[in-house]
C-alpha positions, 0 to 999 in steps of 0.5 A: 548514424546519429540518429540510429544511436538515440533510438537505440538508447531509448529501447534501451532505455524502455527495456530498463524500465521494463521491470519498474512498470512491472513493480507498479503494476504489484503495487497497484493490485497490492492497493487495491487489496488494502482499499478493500480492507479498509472500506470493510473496517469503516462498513464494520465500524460504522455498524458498530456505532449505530448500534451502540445506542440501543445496546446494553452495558455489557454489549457496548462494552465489547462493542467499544472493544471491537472498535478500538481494534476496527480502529488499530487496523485502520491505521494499520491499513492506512499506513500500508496504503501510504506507503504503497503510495510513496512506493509508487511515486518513487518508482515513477521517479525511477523511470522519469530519471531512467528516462532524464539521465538518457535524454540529457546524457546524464550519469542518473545511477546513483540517484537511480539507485537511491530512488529505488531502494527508497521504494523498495523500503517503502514497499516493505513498511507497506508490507509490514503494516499490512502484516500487523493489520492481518495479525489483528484481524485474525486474533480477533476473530471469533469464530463459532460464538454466537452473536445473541442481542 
């Protein structure tokens, strides 16, 4: 009987972490999405500084512009990612505590608890920078203006 208890602790215990791994996996598709963003920041950039050498002044003038912005959404997107990170660390936590209080019939739910809205603050500053990078991409957008040079 003992042993059918602890088996049935355990599904539990898996059922509760259920939707943890369910996070993790928004998580990882959500970084994904940034990495992509900032590897097309840093190709932008990067084509941007080469060419500022064989550029004229009123060219390199906007060309330096376009690099402090290239630069703002970087540090936007690198935040995000970093708090994605952190988001995903704290949700793993989550289950290894989900899986620990089980183990060592431990009453976890209070750090339980504190452990995942740390994620969720996360998951919301991740969010936020993201938002703020958006913002930045989108003002700075020019579209329909002919790059001549």
């Amino acid at each position: 009987m003992a042993q059918d208890s602890g088996i049935t602790a355990i599904a539990h215990v898996i059922q509760l972490a259920v939707a943890p791994v369910f996070l993790l996996t928004g998580v990882a598709a959500l970084l994904g999405v940034l990495t992509s963003r900032l590897a097309r920041i840093i190709d932008r950039a990067r084509v941007l500084e080469e060419r500022l050498a064989v550029l004229g002044d009123s060219e390199r003038t906007a060309s330096e512009a376009d690099l402090r912005t290239l630069s703002g959404r970087a540090r936007h997107i690198n935040r995000a990612i970093s708090l994605s990170v952190t988001c995903a660390l704290l949700v793993c936590a989550v289950i290894a505590a989900l899986f620990g209080g089980a183990f060592l019939e431990v009453d976890a739910s209070g750090l339980i608890g504190l452990v995942f809205i740390a994620a969720m603050l996360s998951l919301i500053g991740a969010l936020v920078s993201f938002l703020l990078e958006i913002y930045i991409a989108t003002r700075s957008l020019r579209i329909g203006t002919a790059h001549r040079g």
